[in-house]
N, C-alpha and C positions, 0 to 999 in steps of 0.2 A: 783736266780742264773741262769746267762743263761749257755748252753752249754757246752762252753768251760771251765767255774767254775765249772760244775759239773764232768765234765772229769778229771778236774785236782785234786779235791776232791776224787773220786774214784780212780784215779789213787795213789794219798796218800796212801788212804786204802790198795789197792793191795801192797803196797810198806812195808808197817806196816808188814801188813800177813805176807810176804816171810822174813821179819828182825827175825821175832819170837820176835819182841817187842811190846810191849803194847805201847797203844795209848788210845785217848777221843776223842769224837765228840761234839763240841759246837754247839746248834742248837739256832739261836733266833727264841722265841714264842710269846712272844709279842711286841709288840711296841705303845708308848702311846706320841702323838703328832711328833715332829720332830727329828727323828734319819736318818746316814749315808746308814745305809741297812734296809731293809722288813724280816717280817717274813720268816720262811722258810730256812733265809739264815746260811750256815754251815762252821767248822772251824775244821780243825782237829790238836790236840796239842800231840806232842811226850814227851816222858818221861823228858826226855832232858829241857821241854819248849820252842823247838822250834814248827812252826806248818804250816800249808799249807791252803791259803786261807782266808779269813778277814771277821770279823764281821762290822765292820766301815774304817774309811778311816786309822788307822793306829797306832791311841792314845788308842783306848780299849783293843787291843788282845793283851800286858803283862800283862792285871787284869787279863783277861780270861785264858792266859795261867798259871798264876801262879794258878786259882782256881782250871782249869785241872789236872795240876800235883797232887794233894792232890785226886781228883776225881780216878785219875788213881792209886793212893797209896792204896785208901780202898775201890776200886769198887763201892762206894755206890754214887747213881745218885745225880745230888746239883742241885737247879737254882736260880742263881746269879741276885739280880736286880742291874739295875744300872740308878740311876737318874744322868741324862747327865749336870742339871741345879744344879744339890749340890755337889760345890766342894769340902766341909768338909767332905761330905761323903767320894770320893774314891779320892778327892787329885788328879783328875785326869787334872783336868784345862782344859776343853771342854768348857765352857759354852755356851751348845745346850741347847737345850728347851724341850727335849722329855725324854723320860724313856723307858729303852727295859729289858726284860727279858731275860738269855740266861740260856738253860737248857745243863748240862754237864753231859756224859755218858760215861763210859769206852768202848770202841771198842770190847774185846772181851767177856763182857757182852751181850751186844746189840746182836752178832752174836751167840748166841748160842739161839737166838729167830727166830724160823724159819721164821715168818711174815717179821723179818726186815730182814732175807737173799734174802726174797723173793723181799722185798723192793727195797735191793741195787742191783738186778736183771732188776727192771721195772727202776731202773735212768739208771742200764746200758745200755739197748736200747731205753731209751726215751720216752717211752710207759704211755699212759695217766692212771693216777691214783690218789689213796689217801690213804694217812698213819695216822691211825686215832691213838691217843695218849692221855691217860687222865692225866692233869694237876693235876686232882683233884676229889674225888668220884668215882676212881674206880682203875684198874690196867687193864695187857692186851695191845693186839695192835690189832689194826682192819683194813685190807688192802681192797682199794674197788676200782676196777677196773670201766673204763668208761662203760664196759658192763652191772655192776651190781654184777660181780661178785665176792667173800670175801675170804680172807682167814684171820687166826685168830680168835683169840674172845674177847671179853671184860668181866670183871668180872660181870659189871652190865648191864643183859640182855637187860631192857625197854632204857637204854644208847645205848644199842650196835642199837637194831634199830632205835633209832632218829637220831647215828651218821650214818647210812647208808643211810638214807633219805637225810641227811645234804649235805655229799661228792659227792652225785650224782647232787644235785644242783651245790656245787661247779665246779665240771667238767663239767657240761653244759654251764658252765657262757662265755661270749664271752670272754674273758680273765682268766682264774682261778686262784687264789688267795692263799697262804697259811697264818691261822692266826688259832688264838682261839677262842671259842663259849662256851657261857655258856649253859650248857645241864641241868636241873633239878637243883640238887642240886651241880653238878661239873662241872669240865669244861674241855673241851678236844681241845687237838690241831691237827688242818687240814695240813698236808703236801701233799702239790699237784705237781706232775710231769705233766708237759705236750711234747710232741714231741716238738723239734727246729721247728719256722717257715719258710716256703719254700720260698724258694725266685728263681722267674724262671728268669733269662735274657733273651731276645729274641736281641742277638745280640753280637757277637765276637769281638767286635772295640777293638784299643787300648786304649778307656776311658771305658772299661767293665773290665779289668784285675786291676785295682784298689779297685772295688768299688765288684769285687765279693772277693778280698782277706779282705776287709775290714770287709766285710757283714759275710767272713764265721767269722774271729775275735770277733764280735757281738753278734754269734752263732746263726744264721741261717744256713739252710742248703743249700747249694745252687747248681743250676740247670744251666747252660748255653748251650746257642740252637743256632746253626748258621749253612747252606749251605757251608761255605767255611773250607775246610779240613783244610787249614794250619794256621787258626785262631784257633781251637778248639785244642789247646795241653794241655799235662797236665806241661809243662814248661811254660804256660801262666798261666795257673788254675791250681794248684796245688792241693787244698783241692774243687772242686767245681767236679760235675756230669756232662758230657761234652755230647750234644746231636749233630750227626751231621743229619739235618734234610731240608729237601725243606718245604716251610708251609703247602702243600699238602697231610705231613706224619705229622703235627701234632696232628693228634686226635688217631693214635697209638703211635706216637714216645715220646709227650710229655702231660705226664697225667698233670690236674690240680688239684688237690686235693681243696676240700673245704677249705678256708681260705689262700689259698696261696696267695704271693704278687708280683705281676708279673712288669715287668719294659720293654720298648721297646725300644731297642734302637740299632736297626739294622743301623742306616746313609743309610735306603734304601728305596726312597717310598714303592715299592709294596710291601717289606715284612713288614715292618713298618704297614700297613694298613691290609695285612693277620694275624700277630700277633696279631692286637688288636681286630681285630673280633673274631679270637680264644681264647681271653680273656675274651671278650663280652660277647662270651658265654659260658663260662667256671661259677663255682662258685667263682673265684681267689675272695677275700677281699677287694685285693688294686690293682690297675693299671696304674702305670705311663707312660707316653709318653715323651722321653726325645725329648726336641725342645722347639720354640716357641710356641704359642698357635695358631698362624696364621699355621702353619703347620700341627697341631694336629686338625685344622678345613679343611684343606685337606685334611687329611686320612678320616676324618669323609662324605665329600661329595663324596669321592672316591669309599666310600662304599655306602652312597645312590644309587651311582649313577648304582652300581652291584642290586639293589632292597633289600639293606640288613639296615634295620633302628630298634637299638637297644632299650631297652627301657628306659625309663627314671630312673628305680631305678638300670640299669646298669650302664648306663651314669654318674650317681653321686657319682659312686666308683671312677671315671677318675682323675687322679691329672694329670692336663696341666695348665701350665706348674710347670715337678715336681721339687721337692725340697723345702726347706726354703729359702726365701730370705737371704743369707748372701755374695753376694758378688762375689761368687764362681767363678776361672776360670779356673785353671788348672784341670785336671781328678781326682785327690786327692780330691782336694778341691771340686768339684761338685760330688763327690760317698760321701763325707761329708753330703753334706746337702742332696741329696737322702735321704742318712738314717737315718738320723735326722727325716726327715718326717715321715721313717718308722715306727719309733720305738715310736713317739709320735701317729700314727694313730693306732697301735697298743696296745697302754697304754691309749688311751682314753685322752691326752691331745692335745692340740691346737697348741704345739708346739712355743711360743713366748717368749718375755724376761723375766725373772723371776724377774731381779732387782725390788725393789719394791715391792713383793708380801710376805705376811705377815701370808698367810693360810699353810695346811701342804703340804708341798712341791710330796711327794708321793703321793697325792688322784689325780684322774684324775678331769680335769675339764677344762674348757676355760684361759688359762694364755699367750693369746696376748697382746702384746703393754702395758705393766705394768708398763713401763717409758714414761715418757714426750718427745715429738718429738723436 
């Protein structure tokens, strides 16, 4: 779930609470070959069987919400499998190829568990962590913060420290992942929050007010940086953090945080050329240079030529020129393929056509050019 799913997810919650009505939360825990959502992803259903936010694209949540309602009748937790490829089973007429799990809890069960108060705390501000949960071989929840540090417990101790070993891998992973792990003789499931990704723009234009409403939509968090006062409003940027800065001030004015994804696209040589050595040097992930690439090898001699030569394993975060090739020309359509790039550099995929491709659509891996030219 990015961001804005989960805001809208909690935002439910809060809405449940203040009704004084009961609710469920659908969590899917596993997934086996090709389904619509990942692990992780949540569903809240009202008494009613209406609900807020989707397990797949639209054909599973009346099972889910019909299984809900009974969940929420006699509090007792269910988890529903549902093979996506057997339509005799739930008559649903998908014919996907994958199987997920989806575990159903009543709302004001879960909340009288301090761990998950504390839980729906760490999605509130976005804060990196993990909600450990056993499927099976034990009871208990175990919350393991990026620090190391827990709140909860698990019934089965030699469990509780193999899943605190487990979750702290998972948060270090360059992407972190929510799924389930078999532990011993049971198996427990990993829910991982991570902070929204940063997304800085270095530049005010009128093709940056597209592409940062878009980006924040996506659920990044987003950052815009420019010298000209009457370009940084919040009637341009509505939902974005507005820096007004000369490049001079940015090593106070504009932090980079490890992992941020920085984009330049000032329409100005010399700040063009001082944002991207403030990138350079920065830990940013990603760094695009919006232009040709004959341009982006002008910023680059411009900076030799100051005695400033980056090094090579900085140089090959560089996307010049960014984006996907799709055609792009209007401002819409090029903050499209921008983030298209983004969100494929940051899932670990290549970014390419899919048509043709016969593996699980959700694993990261190389998926260019999968049709015939």
């Amino acid at each position: 779930m990015d961001r804005r799913e989960i805001e809208r997810f909690l935002d439910a919650i809060h809405q449940a609470r203040a009704s004084g009505g009961r609710a469920a939360i659908a969590t899917i825990v596993r997934v086996k070959g090709s389904a619509y959502r990942r692990e992780g992803t949540h569903m809240l259903i009202r008494p009613d069987g209406t609900y807020e936010c989707a397990l797949s694209g639209g054909c599973l949540e009346p099972s889910v919400a019909e299984a809900a309602v009974r969940v929420i009748e006699t509090g007792q937790p269910h988890v529903v499998n549902y093979d996506l490829a057997d339509d005799s089973l739930w008559g649903l007429g998908m014919g996907c190829s994958g199987a997920i799990d989806v575990r159903i809890e009543r709302l004001d069960e879960l909340e009288r568990d301090e761990t998950m108060r504390e839980w729906l705390t760490v999605l509130e501000r976005g804060e990196p962590g993990a909600l450990v949960t056993p499927l099976s071989g034990g009871s208990g929840r175990l919350l393991v913060r990026a620090s190391g540090e827990k709140a909860g417990r698990l019934s089965d101790r030699t469990m509780e420290q193999e899943a605190l070993a487990r979750a702290q891998v998972r948060l270090r992973a360059a992407l972190p992942q929510s799924g389930p792990e078999r532990v011993g003789s049971g198996e427990l499931f990993f829910e991982i929050s991570v902070p929204p990704p940063a997304l800085v723009v270095f530049g005010a234009g009128p093709d940056a007010a597209p592409l940062a409403r878009q980006a924040w939509v996506l659920g990044f968090s987003v950052t815009v940086v420019d010298i000209r006062s009457a370009y940084i409003t919040k009637e341009r940027f509505p939902a974005a953090t507005l820096v007004l800065a000369h490049f001079n001030q940015f090593a106070t004015a504009v932090p980079l945080a490890p992992g941020s994804f920085v984009l330049v696209m000032n329409h100005h040589l010399e700040r063009d050329q001082e944002s991207l050595r403030y990138a350079l040097d920065s830990a940013a992930a990603y760094i695009g240079v919006l232009g040709p690439r004959s341009r982006y090898d002008r910023l680059l001699a411009g900076l030799a030529a100051t005695g400033y030569t980056p090094s090579s394993s900085r140089l090959a975060l560089v996307r010049s020129p960014v984006g996907l090739s799709i055609g792009a020309e209007t401002p819409d359509e090029v903050a499209v393929s921008i983030l298209a790039e983004m969100l494929a550099v940051r899932r670990g995929f290549g970014g390419g056509f899919l048509s043709g491709f016969s593996g699980a659509l959700h694993a990261p891996g190389d998926k260019r050019l999968l049709t015939s030219s």
